[in-house]
C-alpha positions as CSV (number, residue, x, y, z in Angstrom):
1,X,-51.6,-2.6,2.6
2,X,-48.9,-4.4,0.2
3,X,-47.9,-1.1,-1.0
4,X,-47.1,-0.4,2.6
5,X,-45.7,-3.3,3.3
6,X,-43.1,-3.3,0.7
7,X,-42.1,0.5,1.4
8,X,-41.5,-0.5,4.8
9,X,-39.3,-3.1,3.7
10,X,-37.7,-1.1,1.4
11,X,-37.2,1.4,4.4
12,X,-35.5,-1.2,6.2
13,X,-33.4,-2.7,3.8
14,X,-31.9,0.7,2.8
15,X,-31.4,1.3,6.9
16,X,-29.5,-1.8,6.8
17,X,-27.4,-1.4,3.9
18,X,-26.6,2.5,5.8
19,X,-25.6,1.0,8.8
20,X,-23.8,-1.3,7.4
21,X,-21.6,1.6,5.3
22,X,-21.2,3.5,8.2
23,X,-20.1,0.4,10.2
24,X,-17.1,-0.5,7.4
25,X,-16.3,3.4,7.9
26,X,-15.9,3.6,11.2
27,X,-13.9,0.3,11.1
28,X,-11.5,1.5,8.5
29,X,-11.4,4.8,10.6
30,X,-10.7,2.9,13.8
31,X,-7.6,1.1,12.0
32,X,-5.9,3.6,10.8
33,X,-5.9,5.4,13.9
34,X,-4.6,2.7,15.9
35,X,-1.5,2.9,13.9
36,X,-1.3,6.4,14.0
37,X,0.6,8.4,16.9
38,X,-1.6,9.9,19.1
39,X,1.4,12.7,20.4
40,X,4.8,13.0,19.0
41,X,8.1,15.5,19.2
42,X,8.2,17.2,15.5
43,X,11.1,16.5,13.2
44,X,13.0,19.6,12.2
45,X,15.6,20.6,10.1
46,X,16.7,16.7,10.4
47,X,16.6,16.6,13.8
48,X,14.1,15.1,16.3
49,X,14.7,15.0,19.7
50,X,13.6,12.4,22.7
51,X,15.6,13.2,25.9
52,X,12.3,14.0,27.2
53,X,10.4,11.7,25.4
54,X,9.3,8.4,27.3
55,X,9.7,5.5,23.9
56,X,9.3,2.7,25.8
57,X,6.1,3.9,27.6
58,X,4.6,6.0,24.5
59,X,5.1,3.3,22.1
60,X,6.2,3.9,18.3
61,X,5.8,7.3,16.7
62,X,6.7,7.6,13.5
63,X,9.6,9.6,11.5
64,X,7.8,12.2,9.4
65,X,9.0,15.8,9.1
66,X,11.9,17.1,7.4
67,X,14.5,15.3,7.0
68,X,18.2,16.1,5.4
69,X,18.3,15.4,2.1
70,X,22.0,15.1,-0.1
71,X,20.6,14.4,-4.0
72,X,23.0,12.0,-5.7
73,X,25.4,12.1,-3.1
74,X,26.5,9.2,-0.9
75,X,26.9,10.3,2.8
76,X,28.6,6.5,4.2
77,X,31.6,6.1,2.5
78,X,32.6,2.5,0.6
79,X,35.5,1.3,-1.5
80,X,33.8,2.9,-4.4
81,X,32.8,6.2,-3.0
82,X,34.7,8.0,-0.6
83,X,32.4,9.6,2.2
84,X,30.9,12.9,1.8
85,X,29.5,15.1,4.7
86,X,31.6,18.0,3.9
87,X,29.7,18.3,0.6
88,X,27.4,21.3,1.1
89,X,24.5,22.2,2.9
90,X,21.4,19.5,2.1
91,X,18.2,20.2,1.2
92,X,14.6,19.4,3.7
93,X,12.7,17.1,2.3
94,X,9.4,16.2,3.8
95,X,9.4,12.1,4.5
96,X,7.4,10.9,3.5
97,X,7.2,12.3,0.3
98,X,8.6,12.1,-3.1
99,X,12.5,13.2,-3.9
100,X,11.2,14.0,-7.6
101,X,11.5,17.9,-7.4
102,X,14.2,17.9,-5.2
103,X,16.7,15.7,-7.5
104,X,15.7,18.2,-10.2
105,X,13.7,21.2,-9.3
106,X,14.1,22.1,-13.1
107,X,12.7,18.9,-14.4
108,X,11.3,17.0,-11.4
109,X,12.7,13.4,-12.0
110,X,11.9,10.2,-10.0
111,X,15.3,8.6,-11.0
112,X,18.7,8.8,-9.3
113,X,20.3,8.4,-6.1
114,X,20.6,10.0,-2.6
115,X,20.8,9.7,1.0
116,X,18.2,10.7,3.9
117,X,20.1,11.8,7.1
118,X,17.9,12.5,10.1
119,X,19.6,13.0,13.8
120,X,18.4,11.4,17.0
121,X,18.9,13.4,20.5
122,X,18.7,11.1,22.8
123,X,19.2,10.4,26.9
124,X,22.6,8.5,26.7
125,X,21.9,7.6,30.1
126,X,19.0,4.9,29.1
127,X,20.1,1.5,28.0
128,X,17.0,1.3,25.4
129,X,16.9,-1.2,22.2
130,X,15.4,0.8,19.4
131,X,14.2,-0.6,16.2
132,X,13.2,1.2,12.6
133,X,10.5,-0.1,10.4
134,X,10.9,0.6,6.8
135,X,7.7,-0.5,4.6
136,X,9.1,0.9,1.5
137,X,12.2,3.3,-0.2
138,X,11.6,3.3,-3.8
139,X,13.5,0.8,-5.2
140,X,16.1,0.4,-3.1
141,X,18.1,1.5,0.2
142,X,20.4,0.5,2.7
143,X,19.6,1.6,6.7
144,X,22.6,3.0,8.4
145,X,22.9,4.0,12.1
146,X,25.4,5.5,13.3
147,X,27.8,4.7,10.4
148,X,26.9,0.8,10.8
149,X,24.6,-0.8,8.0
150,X,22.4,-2.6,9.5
151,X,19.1,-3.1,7.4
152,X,19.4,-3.1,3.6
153,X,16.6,-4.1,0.7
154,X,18.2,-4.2,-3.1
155,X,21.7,-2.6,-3.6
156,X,21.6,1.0,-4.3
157,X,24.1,2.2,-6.7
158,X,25.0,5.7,-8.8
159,X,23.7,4.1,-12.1
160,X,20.4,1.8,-13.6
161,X,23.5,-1.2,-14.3
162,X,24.8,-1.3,-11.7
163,X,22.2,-1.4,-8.6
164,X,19.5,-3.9,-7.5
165,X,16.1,-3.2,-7.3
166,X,14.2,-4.4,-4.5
167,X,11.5,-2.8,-2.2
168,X,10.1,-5.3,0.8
169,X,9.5,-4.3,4.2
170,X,12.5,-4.3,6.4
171,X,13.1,-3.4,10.4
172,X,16.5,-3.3,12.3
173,X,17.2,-2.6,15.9
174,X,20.4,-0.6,17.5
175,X,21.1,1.2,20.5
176,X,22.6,4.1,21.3
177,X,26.1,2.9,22.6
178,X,26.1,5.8,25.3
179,X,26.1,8.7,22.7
180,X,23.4,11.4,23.4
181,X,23.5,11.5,19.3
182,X,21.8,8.7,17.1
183,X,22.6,9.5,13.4
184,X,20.2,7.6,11.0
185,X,21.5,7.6,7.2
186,X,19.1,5.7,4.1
187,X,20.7,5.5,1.1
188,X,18.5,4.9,-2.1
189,X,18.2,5.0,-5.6
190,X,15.4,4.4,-7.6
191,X,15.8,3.6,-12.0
192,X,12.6,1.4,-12.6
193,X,9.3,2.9,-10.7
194,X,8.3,6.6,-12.9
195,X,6.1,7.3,-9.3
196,X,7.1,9.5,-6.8
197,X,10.4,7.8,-5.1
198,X,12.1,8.1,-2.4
199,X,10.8,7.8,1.1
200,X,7.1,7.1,0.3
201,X,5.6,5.5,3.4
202,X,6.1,6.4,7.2
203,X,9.0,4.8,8.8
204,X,8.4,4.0,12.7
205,X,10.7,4.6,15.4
206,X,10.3,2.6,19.2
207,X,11.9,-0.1,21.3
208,X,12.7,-3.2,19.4
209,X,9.4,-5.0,21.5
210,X,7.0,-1.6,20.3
211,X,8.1,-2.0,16.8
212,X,7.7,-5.9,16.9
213,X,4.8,-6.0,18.5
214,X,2.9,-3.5,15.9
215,X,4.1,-5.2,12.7
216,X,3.1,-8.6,14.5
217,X,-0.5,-7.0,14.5
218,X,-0.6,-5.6,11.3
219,X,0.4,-9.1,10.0
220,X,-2.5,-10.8,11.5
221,X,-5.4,-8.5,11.1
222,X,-4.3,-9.0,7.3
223,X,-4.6,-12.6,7.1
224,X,-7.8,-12.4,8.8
225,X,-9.0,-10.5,5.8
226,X,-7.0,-12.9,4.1
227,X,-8.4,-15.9,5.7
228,X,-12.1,-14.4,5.3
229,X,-11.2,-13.5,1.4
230,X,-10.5,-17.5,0.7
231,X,-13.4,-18.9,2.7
232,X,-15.2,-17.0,0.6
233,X,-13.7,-18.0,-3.0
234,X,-14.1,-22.1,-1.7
235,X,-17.5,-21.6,-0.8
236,X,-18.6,-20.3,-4.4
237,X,-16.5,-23.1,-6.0
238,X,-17.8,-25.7,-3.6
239,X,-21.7,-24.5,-4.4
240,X,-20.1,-24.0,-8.4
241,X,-19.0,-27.8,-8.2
242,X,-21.9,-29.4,-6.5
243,X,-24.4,-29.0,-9.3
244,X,-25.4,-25.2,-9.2
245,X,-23.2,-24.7,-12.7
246,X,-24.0,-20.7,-12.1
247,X,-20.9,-19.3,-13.9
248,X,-21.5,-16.3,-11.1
249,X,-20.1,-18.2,-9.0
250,X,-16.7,-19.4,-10.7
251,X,-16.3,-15.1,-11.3
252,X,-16.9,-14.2,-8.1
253,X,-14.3,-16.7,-6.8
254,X,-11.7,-15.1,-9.8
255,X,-12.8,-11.6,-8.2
256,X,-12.1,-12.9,-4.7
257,X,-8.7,-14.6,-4.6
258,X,-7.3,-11.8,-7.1
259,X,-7.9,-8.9,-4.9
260,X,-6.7,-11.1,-2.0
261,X,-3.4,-11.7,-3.8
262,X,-3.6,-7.6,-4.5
263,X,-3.5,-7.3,-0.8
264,X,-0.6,-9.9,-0.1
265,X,1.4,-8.1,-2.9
266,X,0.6,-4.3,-1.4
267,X,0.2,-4.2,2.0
268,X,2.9,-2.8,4.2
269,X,3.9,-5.9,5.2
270,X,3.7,-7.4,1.5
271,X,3.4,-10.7,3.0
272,X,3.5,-12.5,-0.6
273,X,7.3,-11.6,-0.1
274,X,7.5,-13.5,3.3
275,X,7.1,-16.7,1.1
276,X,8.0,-16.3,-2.2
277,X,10.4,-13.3,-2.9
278,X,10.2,-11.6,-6.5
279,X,12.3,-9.5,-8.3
280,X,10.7,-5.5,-8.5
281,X,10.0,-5.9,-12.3
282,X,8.1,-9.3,-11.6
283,X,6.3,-8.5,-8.4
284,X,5.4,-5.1,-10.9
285,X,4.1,-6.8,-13.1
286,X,1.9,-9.6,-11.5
287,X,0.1,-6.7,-9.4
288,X,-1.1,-4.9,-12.5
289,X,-2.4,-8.2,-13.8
290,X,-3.9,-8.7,-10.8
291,X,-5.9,-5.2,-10.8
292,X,-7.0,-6.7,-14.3
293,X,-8.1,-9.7,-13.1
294,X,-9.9,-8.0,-10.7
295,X,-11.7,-5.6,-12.6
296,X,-12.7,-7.7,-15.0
297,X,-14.4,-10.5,-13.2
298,X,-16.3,-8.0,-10.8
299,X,-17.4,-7.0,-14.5
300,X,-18.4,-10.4,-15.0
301,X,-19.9,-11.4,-11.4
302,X,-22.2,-8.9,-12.3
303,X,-23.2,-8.8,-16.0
304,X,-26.4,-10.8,-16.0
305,X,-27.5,-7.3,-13.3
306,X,-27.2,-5.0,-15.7
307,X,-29.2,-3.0,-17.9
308,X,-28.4,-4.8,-21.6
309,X,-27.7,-1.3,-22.9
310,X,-24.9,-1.1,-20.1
311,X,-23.1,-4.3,-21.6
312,X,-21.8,-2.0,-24.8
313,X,-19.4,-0.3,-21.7
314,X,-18.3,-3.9,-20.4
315,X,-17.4,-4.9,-23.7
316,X,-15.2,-1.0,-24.0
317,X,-14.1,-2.0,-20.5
318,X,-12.8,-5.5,-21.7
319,X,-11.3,-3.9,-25.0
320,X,-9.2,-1.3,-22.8
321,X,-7.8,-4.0,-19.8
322,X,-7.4,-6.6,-22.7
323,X,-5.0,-3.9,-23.9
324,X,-3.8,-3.3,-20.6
325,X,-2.4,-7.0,-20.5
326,X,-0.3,-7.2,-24.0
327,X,1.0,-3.8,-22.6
328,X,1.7,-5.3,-19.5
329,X,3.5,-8.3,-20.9
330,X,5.7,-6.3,-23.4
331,X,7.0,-3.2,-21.9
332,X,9.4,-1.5,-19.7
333,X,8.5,-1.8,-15.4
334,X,8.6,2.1,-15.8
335,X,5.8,2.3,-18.1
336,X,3.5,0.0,-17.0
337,X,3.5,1.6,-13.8
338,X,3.0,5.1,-15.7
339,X,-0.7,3.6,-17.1
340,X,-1.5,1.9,-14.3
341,X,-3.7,4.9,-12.8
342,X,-6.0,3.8,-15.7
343,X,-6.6,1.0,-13.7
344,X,-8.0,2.5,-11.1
345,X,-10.1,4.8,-12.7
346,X,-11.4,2.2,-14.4
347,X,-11.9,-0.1,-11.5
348,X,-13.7,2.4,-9.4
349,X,-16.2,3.4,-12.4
350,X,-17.0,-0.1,-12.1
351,X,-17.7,-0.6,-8.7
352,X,-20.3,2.1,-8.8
353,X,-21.4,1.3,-12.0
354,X,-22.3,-2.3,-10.9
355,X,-23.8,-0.9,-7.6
356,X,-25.9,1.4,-9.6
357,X,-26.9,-1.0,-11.8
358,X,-27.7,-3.9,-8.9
359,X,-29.7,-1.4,-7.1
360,X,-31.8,-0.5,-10.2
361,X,-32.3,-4.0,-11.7
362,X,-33.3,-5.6,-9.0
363,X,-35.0,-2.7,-6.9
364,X,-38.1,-4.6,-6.7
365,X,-36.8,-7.8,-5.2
366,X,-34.1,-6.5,-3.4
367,X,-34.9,-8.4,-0.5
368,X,-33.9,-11.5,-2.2
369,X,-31.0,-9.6,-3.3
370,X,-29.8,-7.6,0.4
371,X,-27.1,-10.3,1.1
372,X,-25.4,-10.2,-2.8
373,X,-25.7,-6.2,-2.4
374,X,-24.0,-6.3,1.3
375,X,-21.2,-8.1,0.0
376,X,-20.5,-6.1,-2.9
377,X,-20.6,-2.7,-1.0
378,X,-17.8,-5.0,1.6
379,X,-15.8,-5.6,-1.1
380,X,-16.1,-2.4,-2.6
381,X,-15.0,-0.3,0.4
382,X,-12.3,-2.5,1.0
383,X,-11.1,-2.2,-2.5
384,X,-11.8,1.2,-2.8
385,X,-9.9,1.7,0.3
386,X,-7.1,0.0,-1.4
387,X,-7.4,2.3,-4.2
388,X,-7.2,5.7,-2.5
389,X,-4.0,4.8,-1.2
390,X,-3.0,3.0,-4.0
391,X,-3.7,6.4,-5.6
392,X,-1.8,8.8,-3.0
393,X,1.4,7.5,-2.9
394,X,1.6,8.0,-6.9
């Protein structure tokens, strides 16, 4: 009768633990097609038209296709650089998507300068506000609409010395003026970030309250997480500092407010940069110690679960991002972003390494256990969530 007991239980905790998988899933499923278009008019050969397209009932849509590319050519004119639209045919460029072949198809280069140029058809007759959300140009633009800057982040510029690199979210509204033509022009150039650069993440197109009202929700789903994330690192201090003394506790607090900072660095919104603004090399650089951090004390949170012959890989593990952090510290933005896909492969073997690992050790008491294990597989889909897109836009 025990023997049937305890299956059963095992039965149910591993129904649970299912459920509860399929329920983060379906959640992280459900977000991301909230914030997708459900119908949109294609972009082609630079052009997208919405004379028949209703923006202000049909919400945002947002502005990927092919866009007009000009490599390292300015197409709005300054005191510097005369304009240059009689230059030559431009390339398509998929947006989003990296510029790297298309600046060199030779020897594909993230580095340089150039402007996006996508037209607008639209009803001249309708007296709509629109707005443009960029969430990130890689590492820095300037937004022009019909010839008018109107939204910038950094100072793009033909050489490294010369330009400012900066890439925070940024919208701007505009309206057509009575033209049936809206002409959209982002100028960027890129000389620190060895990724893909360019026009990386999906711009969004609506009516200035669409556009407002989506980033406004975006903003506070994340500090929900964000609020939920710190409850979470007080309450293991607060049990730490009343007597418990579990070390545990003071790692999984580390682990906790480091990948919430990770979040308020990388979101869309990077809402770090609402408060405090950084400069592209720093901001660089604290995310990669971040990741660090974060690997590193979900190594710790869980060393006393694993197997003692699985503590020769922690120590490699701490050898390798102990390395990471002197590299971090002493070179080039460009090269520590280069390695940092180490990171991730590193942090994702030890999520399921640790899972593994918990699931093994304490099999036989994993009822005690079910709430620690919960938690870990919440965090690790969140983070590993993080990761894949982390990954993608390499």
């Amino acid at each position: 009768m025990p023997s049937i007991r305890n299956k059963t239980e095992k039965w149910k905790i591993f129904i649970i633990v299912g459920l509860v998988i399929m329920i983060l899933v379906g959640a992280r499923m459900a977000w991301l097609y909230s914030f997708q278009s459900k119908e949109q008019p294609p972009i082609i050969n630079g052009q997208l038209d919405l004379r028949n397209w209703d923006v202000a009932k049909k919400g945002t849509i947002r502005l990927d296709g092919e866009w007009a590319f000009y490599p390292r050519l300015w197409l709005i004119g300054n005191d510097k650089h005369p304009a240059a639209f009689s230059a030559g045919e431009p390339q398509m460029l998929l947006v989003p998507g990296g510029w790297n072949s298309a600046m060199e198809p030779d020897h594909p280069t993230p580095f340089g300068y150039g402007s996006y140029r996508l037209r607008i058809l639209v009803d001249p007759a309708l007296e709509t506000t629109y707005s443009i959300s960029i969430p990130s140009v890689r590492s820095s633009s300037e937004l022009y609409v019909n010839g008018r800057l109107i939204g910038e982040s950094g100072q793009p510029a033909e050489s490294a010395e010369e330009y400012q690199a900066k890439n925070i979210p940024y919208s701007a509204s505009f309206t057509a003026n009575g033209s049936d033509v809206i002409e959209v022009v982002i100028q960027a150039a890129n000389y620190d970030d060895a990724r893909r650069s360019g026009i990386i993440r999906s711009l969004k197109l609506g009516t200035e309250v669409s556009v407002v009202h989506e980033i406004q929700l975006s903003v506070s789903l994340q500090q929900m997480v964000i609020v939920v994330f710190l409850m979470h690192a007080i309450y293991a201090l607060i049990l730490f500092f009343l007597g418990t003394r579990d070390r545990g506790l003071l790692y999984f607090a580390l682990l906790v407010f480091s990948a919430m900072f990770i979040i308020m660095f990388s979101s869309d919104e990077k809402l770090f940069s609402y408060w405090i603004p950084l400069s592209l090399e720093w901001g660089f650089r604290l995310v990669h110690l971040l990741i660090i951090i974060t690997i590193y004390a979900l190594l710790l949170c869980l060393m006393h679960q694993v197997p003692a012959n699985w503590k020769k890989v922690h120590l490699i593990c701490g050898i390798i991002l102990a390395a990471g952090v002197l590299l971090m510290l002493v070179l080039p933005v460009r090269y520590v972003v280069a390695v940092s896909p180490l990171y991730l492969v590193i942090f994702g073997g030890s999520v399921i390494m640790t899972m593994v690992a918990l699931i093994r050790t304490s099999f036989k008491e994993l009822k005690e256990n079910i709430l620690l294990l919960l938690s870990l597989i919440a965090f690790a889909s969140h983070m590993l969530w993080w990761g894949f897109f982390a990954a993608e836009r390499y």
